[in-house]
C-alpha positions, 0 to 999 in steps of 0.5 A: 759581432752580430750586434755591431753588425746591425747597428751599424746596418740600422745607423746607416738606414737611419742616416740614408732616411733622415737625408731623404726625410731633409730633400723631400717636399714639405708635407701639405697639409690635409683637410681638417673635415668637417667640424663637430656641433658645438667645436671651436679653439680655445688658445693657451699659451698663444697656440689654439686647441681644438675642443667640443663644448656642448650642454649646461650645468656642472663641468666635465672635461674629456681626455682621450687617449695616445693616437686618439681625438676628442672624437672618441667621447662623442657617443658618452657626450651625446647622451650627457649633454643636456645635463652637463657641460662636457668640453672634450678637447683634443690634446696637444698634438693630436687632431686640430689642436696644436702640433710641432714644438707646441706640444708640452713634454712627457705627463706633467708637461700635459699637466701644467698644459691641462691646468692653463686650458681650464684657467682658458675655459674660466673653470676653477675646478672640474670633473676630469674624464680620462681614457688610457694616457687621458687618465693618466694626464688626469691622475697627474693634474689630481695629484698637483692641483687637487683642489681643482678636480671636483671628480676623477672618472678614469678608463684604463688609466696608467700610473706606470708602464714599461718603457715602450721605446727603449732606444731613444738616441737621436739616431734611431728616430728617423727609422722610428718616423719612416715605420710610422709612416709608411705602416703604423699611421697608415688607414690600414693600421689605424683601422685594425688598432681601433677594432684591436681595442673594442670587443664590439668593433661594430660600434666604431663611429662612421669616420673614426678611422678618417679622423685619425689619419687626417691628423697624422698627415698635418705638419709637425704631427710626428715631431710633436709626437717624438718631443711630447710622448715618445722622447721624456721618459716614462714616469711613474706616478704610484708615489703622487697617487696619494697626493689625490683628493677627489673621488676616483672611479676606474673602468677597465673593460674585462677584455682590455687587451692594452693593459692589464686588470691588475694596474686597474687595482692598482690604481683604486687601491693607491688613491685615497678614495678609488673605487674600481668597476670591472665592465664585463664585455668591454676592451680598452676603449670603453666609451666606444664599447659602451658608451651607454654604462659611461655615461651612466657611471659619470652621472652616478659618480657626479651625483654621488660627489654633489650630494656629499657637498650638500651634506657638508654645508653647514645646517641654518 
């Protein structure tokens, strides 16, 4: 009895939300902010994404992850640029890129949209650099399109996670909206889940925290969220693991709060050829807590996968 109680109470505040959501006033849009050094739109499939292209030399493509930006990699591409050619890109639906209806659904939707992206930018092939989702955006692209992955460099990467949103019924969602509105996507609340995931949150660049709320206030922000992440079902990609052919580094921070240490051997163990490194001192966001051992680890793995190349040439 309980049970019907509540859920009658919640399809009633779902129904009163969605009614008030219809007769409010259309949601303006907010100032971008300042544009990164080096920033522009790449357009795929007729809609523009924004990305950082800075540097010369072999391609490396940044990913970040759920709720972030291409922001978050400025400190690892600050200290690769001059060697490589790094393209961080904010994923659809996040930051200036696209939003709304745009937004391609579930991982290998964003896989298919990644393959697009980097036939945009004329790369037949890349380094991918992945965080949390990114990683797993990564891993999927890998395990479709293995010969256009050069190397895979993944930081907390998921292949599998429990459904974090068990109840997806069509009614739930205009509850789900007004929480994220009026807590979740709040500075507060972006603030605290940024420092939640670094264990040095003094390392949290100025104006992060203004960068992420200004893309929760654009249009179609929420909707591409629902349609693209929230919405498809949460797929497991263990099985298609095997599918991938390029060197694959893990990095998981030794005090990741987000996800667990054990997906991370997970995932080297699954892969062909996965090495995992365990970085003492840091949380999920890894790039932010030290962005110095990232760069690092990408210029080592880079060079370990050309200097393997060069030994498969064939002699004169």
């Amino acid at each position: 009895m309980r049970q019907v109680v509540l859920a009658a109470a919640l399809a009633a505040a779902a129904a009163v939300i969605a009614a008030w959501r219809r007769l409010r006033p259309p949601r303006e849009a907010t100032p971008a902010g300042p544009a990164a050094e080096g920033a522009g739109f790449i357009e795929v499939d007729g809609a523009a994404y924004h990305a950082r292209m800075t540097g010369d030399g072999p391609p490396v493509v940044f990913l970040h992850g759920f709720l972030s930006t291409a922001g978050v990699w400025e400190p690892v591409i600050d200290r690769l640029g001059q060697d490589f050619q790094c393209v961080a890109v904010d994923l659809p639906g996040f930051g200036r890129s696209a939003k709304g209806a745009t937004v391609p659904a579930g991982v290998w939707g964003r896989a298919e949209w990644l393959r697009a992206f980097l036939d945009a930018l004329r790369l037949e092939s890349a380094t991918l650099v992945g965080a949390s989702m990114g990683g797993q955006t990564a891993l999927a692209f890998a395990s479709r399109h293995p010969a256009r992955v050069k190397n895979l460099v993944l930081i907390a990467p998921f292949a599998r996670e429990p459904d974090p949103y068990p109840a997806r019924d069509a009614w739930t969602w205009p509850l789900v909206v007004w929480l994220f509105e009026r807590s979740m996507f709040s500075r507060r609340w972006l603030a605290w889940r940024q420092r939640q995931q670094m264990t040095r949150p003094h390392r949290l660049p100025r104006g992060r925290v203004d960068d992420l709320f200004r893309q929760t206030q654009t249009p179609g922000f929420l909707e591409g969220i629902h349609d693209g992440y929230i919405q498809p079902p949460v797929d497991d990609l263990r099985e298609q693991l095997a599918d991938v052919q390029a060197p694959v580094l893990v990095l998981w921070g030794a005090g990741d709060r987000t996800l667990s240490v054990e997906l991370a051997r997970e995932v080297a163990a699954r892969v062909p050829n996965g090495r995992l490194r365990v970085i003492a001192g840091a949380g999920h966001s890894v790039q932010l807590d030290e962005p110095e051992t990232v760069a690092g680890a990408i210029q080592t793995a880079m060079g370990e996968v050309e200097a393997g190349s060069r030994a498969e040439e064939p002699s004169a």
